[in-house]
One Martini backbone bead per residue (centre of mass of N, CA, C, O) as a GRO file, in nm:
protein
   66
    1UNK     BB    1  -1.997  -0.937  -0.131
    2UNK     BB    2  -1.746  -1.136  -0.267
    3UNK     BB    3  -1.684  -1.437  -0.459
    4UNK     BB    4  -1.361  -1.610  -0.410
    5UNK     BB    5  -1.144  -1.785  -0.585
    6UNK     BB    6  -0.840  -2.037  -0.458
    7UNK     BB    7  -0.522  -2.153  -0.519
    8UNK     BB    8  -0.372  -2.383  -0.258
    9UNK     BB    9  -0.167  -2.527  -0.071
   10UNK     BB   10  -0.222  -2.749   0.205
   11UNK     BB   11  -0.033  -2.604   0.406
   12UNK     BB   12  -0.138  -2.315   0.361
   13UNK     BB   13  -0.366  -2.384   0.465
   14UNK     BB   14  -0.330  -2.506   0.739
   15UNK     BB   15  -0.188  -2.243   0.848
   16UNK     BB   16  -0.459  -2.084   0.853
   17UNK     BB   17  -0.670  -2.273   0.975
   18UNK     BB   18  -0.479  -2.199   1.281
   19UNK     BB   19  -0.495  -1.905   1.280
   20UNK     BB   20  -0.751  -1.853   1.285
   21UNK     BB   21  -0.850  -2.051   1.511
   22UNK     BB   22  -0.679  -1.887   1.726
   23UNK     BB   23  -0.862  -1.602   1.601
   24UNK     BB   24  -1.167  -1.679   1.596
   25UNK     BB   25  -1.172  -1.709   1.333
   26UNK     BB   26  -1.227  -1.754   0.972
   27UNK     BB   27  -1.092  -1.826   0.740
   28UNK     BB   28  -1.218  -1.605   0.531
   29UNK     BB   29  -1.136  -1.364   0.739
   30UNK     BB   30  -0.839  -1.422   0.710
   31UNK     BB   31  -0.808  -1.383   0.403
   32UNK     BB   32  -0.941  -1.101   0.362
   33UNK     BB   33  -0.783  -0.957   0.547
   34UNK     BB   34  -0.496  -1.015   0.416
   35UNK     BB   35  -0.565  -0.901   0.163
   36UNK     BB   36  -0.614  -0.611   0.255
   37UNK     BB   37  -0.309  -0.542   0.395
   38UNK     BB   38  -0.218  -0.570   0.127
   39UNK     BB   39  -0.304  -0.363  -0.039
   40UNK     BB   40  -0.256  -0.143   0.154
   41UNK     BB   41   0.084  -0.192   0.121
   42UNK     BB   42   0.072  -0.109  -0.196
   43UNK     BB   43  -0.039   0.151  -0.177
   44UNK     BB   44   0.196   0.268  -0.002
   45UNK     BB   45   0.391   0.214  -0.180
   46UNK     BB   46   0.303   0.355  -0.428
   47UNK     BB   47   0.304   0.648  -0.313
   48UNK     BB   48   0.608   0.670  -0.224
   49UNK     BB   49   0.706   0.605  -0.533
   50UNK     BB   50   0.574   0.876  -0.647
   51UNK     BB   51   0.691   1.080  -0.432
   52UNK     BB   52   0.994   1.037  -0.515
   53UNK     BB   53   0.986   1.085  -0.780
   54UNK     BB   54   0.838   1.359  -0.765
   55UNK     BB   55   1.086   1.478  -0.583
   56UNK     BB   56   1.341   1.423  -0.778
   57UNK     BB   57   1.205   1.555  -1.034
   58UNK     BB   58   1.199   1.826  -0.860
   59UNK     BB   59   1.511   1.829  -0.776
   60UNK     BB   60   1.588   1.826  -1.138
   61UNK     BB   61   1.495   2.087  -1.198
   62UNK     BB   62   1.567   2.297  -0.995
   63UNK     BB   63   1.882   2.243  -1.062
   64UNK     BB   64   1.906   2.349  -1.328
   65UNK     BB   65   1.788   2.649  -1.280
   66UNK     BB   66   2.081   2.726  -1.142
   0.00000   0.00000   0.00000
């Protein structure tokens, strides 16, 4: 694992470090897996609007050939 240093203002720390400690775990493994849900989900989004580029651009072209 790699150590990441971030800055951020204290209302948002203070609010992670509620909810870590009501989720039984630790800052670190809750902005770790924050992190890690939000790269998952840009990925996620990344992939849908390549798909549908894809798919748009398949069907004006076979439009076209029409």
């Amino acid at each position: 694992m790699t150590d990441v240093s971030v800055s951020i203002n204290a209302d948002l720390q203070k609010k992670i470090a509620k909810i870590a400690k009501k989720n039984g775990q630790s800052f670190d493994e809750l902005v770790a897996k924050a992190l890690a849900q939000y790269v998952e989900d840009y990925e996620d989004v990344y992939k849908t609007d390549v798909c549908a580029v894809d798919n748009l651009e398949r069907s004006f072209f076979l439009s076209i050939g029409e």
